[in-house]
MIROZA-246768 format. One record per residue (C-alpha): residue number from 0; residue in three letters; x, y, z. Coordinates in pm, 1 decimal, padded with zeros to 6 digits. Layout:
PT   nr  rest         x         y         z
PT  NUM   ALA         X         Y         Z
...
//
This chain:
PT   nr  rest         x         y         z
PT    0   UNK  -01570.2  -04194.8  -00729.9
PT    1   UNK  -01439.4  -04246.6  -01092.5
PT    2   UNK  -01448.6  -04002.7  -01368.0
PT    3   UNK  -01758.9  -04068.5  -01576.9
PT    4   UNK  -01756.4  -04322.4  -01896.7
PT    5   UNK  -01964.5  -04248.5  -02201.3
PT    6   UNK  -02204.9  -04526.9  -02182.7
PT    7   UNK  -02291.8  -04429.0  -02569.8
PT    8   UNK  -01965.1  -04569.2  -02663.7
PT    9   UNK  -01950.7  -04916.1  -02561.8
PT   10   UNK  -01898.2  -05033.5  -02933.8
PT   11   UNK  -01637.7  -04779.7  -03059.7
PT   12   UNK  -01896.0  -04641.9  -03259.6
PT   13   UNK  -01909.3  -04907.2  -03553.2
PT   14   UNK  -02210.5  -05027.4  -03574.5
PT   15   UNK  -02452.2  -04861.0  -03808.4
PT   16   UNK  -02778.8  -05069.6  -03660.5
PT   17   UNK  -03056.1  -04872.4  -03491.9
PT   18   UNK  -03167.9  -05191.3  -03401.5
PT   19   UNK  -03223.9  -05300.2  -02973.3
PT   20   UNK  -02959.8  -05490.6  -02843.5
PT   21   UNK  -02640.1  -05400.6  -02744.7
PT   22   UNK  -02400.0  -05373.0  -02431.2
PT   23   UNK  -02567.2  -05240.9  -02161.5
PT   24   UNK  -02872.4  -04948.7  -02108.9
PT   25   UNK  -03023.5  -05042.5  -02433.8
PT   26   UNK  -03197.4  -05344.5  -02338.2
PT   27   UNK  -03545.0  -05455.0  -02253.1
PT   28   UNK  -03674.4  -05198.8  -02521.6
PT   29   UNK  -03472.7  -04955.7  -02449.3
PT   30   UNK  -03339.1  -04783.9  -02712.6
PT   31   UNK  -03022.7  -04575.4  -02816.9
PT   32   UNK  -02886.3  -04360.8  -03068.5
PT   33   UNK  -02835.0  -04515.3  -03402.9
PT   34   UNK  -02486.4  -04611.9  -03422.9
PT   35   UNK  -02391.0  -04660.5  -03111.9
PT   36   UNK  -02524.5  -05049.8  -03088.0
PT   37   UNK  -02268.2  -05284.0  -03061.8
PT   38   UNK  -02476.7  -05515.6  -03303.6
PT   39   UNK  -02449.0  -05849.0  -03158.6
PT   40   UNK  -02712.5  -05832.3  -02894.1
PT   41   UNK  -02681.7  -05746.6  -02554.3
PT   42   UNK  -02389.8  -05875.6  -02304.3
PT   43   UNK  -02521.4  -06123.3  -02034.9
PT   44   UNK  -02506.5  -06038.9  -01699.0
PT   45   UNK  -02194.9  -06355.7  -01646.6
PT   46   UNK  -02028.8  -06159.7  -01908.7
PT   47   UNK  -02037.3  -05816.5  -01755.0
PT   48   UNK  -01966.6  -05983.5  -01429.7
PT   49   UNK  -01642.3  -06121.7  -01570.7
PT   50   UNK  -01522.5  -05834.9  -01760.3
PT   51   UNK  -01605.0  -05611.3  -01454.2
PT   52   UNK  -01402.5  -05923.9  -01243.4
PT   53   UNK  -01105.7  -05842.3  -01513.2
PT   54   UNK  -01096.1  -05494.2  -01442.1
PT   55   UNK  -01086.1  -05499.6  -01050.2
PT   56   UNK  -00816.4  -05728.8  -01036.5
PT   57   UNK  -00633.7  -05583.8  -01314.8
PT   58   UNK  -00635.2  -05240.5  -01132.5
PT   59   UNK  -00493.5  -05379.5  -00812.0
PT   60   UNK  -00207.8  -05618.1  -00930.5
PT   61   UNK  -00189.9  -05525.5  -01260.3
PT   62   UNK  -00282.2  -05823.6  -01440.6
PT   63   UNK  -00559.9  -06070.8  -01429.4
PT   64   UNK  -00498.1  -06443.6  -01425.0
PT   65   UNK  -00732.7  -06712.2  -01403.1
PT   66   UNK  -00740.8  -06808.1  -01006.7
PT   67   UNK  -00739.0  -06398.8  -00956.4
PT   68   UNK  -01103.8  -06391.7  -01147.8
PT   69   UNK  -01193.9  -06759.0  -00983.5
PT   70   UNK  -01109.2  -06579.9  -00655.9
PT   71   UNK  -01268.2  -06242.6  -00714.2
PT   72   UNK  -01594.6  -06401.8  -00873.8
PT   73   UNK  -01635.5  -06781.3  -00654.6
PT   74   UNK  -01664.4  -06968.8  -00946.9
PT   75   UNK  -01411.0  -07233.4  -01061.0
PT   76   UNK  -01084.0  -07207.5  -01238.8
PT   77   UNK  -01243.2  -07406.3  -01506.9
PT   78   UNK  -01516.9  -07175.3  -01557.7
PT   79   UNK  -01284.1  -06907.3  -01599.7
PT   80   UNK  -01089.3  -07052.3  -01855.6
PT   81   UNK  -01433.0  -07100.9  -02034.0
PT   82   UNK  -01519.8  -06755.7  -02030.7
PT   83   UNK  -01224.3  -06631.8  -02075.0
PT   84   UNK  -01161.6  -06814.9  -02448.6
PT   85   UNK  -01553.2  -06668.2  -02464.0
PT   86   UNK  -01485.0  -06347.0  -02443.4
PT   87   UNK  -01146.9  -06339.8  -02686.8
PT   88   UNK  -01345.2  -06483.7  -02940.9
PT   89   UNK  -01582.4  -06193.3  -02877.6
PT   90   UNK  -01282.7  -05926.9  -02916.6
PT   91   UNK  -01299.7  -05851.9  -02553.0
PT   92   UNK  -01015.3  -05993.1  -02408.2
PT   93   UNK  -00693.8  -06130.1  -02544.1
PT   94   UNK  -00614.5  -06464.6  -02334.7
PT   95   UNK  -00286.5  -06626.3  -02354.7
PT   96   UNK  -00287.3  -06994.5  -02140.8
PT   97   UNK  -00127.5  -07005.4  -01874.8
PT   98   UNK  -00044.2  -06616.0  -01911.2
PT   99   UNK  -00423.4  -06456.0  -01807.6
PT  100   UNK  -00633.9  -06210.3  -01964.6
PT  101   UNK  -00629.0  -05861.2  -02065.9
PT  102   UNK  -00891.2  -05656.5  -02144.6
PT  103   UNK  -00885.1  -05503.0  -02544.4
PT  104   UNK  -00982.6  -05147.9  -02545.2
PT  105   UNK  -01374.4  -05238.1  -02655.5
PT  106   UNK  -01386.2  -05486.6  -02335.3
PT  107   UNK  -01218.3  -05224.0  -02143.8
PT  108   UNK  -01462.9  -04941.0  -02202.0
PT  109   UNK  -01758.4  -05159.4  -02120.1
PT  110   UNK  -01641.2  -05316.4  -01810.9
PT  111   UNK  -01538.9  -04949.8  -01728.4
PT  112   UNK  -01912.1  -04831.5  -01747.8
PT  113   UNK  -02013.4  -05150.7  -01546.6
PT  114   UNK  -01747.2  -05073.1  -01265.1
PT  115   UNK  -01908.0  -04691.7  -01295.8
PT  116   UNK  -02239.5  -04833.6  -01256.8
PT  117   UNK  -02174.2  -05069.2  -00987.3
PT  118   UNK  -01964.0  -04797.3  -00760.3
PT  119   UNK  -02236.5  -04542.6  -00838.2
PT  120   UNK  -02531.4  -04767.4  -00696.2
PT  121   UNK  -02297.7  -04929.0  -00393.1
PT  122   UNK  -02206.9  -04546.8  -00341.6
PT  123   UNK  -02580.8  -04463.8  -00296.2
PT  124   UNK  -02668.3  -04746.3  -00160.1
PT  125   UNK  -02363.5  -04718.5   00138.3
PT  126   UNK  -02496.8  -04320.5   00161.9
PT  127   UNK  -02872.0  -04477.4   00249.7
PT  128   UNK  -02743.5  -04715.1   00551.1
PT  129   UNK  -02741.0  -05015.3   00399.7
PT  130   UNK  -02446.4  -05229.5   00531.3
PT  131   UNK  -02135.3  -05331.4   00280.2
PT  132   UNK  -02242.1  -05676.2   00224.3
PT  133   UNK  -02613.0  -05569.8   00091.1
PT  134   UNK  -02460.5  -05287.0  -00036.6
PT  135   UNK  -02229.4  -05507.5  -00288.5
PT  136   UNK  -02488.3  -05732.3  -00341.8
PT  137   UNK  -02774.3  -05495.3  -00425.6
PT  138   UNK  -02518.6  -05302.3  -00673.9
PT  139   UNK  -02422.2  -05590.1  -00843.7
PT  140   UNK  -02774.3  -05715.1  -00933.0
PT  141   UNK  -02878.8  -05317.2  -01031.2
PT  142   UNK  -02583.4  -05277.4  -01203.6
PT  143   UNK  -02735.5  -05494.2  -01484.9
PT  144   UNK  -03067.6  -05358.8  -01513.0
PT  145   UNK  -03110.9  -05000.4  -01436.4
PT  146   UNK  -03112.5  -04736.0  -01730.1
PT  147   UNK  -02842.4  -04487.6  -01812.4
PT  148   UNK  -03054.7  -04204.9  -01730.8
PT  149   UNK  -03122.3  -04363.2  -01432.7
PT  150   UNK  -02766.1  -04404.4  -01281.3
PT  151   UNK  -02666.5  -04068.2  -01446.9
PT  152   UNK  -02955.7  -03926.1  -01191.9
PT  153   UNK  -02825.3  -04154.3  -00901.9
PT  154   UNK  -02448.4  -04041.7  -00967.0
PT  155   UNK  -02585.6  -03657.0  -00902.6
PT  156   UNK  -02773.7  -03746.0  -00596.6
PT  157   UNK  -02440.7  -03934.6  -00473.3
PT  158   UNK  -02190.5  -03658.4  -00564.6
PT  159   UNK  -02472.3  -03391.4  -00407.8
PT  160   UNK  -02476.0  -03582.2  -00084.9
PT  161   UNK  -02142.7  -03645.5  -00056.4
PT  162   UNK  -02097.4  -03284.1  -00026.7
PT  163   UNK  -02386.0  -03205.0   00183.1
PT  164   UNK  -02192.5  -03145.2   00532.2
PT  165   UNK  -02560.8  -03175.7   00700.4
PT  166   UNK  -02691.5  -03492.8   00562.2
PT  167   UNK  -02590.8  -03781.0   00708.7
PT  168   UNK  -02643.6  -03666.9   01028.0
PT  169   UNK  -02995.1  -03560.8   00944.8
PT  170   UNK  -03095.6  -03844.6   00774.5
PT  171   UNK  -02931.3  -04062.0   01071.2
PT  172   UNK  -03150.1  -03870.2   01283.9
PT  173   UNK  -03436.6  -03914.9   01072.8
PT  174   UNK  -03425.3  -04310.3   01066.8
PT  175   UNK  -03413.4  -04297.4   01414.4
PT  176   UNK  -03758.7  -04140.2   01488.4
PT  177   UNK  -03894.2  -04162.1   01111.3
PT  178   UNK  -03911.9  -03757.1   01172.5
PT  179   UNK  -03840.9  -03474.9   00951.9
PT  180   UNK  -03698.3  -03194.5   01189.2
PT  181   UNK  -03663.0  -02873.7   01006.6
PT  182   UNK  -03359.8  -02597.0   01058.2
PT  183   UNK  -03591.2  -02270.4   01146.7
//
């Protein structure tokens, strides 16, 4: 798994508002620090989506271009383009037509924390037995809603089991018979 991005610092740290509503974990009253919302209300899931889209294929060929995000996400070329001119006039992208997309360093940090989020829960999630396709599925939807706290918490459980030589075969064992057989 990645190294860990500050979710606090999804605006760079420029807006003075205390106020609810920013880029992720400080939605549905959920509050954070003053000064760390962004100050134009929180992201929508489509645009986390995309900027999370952005980064994936950006990381494996090194650029994004619109069919690579139509691909990645199953949504038209069209749409792309749409969102795509959406987010540069939000400052987080720079789109040239014809050219693609790249991410500035503001759209860059957030989808980073989304990707973080999203391999976090599809980590857990994988650990648990659930197969890849529910696995992908489930983390994209939680990806969106859960609190910081609550994937920081995740994250340790993941890393903790991860390392745990005995679990998986316990906990296979367990969902088996749906019995707890203890080491004496």
């Amino acid at each position: 798994m990645r190294d860990r991005p500050d979710p606090d610092l999804l605006c760079g740290g420029r807006c003075n508002s205390d106020a609810i509503g920013g880029p992720l974990g400080h939605r549905h009253g959920r509050s954070m620090a003053p000064g760390r919302c962004c100050g134009r209300g929180p992201l929508s899931r489509k645009v986390e989506d995309y900027l999370e889209a952005i980064l994936c294929v950006a990381r494996e060929k090194g650029y994004a271009r619109t069919s690579d995000v139509a691909k990645e996400l199953s949504v038209s070329p069209s749409s792309v383009v749409e969102m795509f001119q959406k987010l540069g006039h939000m400052g987080l992208v720079t789109y040239r037509r014809y050219e693609g997309v790249t991410l500035t360093p503001e759209g860059r940090s957030i989808a980073e924390v989304i990707a973080f989020r999203h391999e976090t829960l599809k980590g857990f999630l994988s650990l648990i037995g659930v197969s890849e396709r529910v696995s992908e599925e489930d983390a994209c939807f939680m990806e969106h809603e859960l609190h910081n706290e609550t994937i920081e918490q995740v994250r340790g459980l993941v890393e903790y089991l991860e390392r745990s030589p005995s679990f998986k075969a316990e906990f296979e064992a367990f969902l088996k018979t749906r019995e707890f057989k203890q080491d004496r």
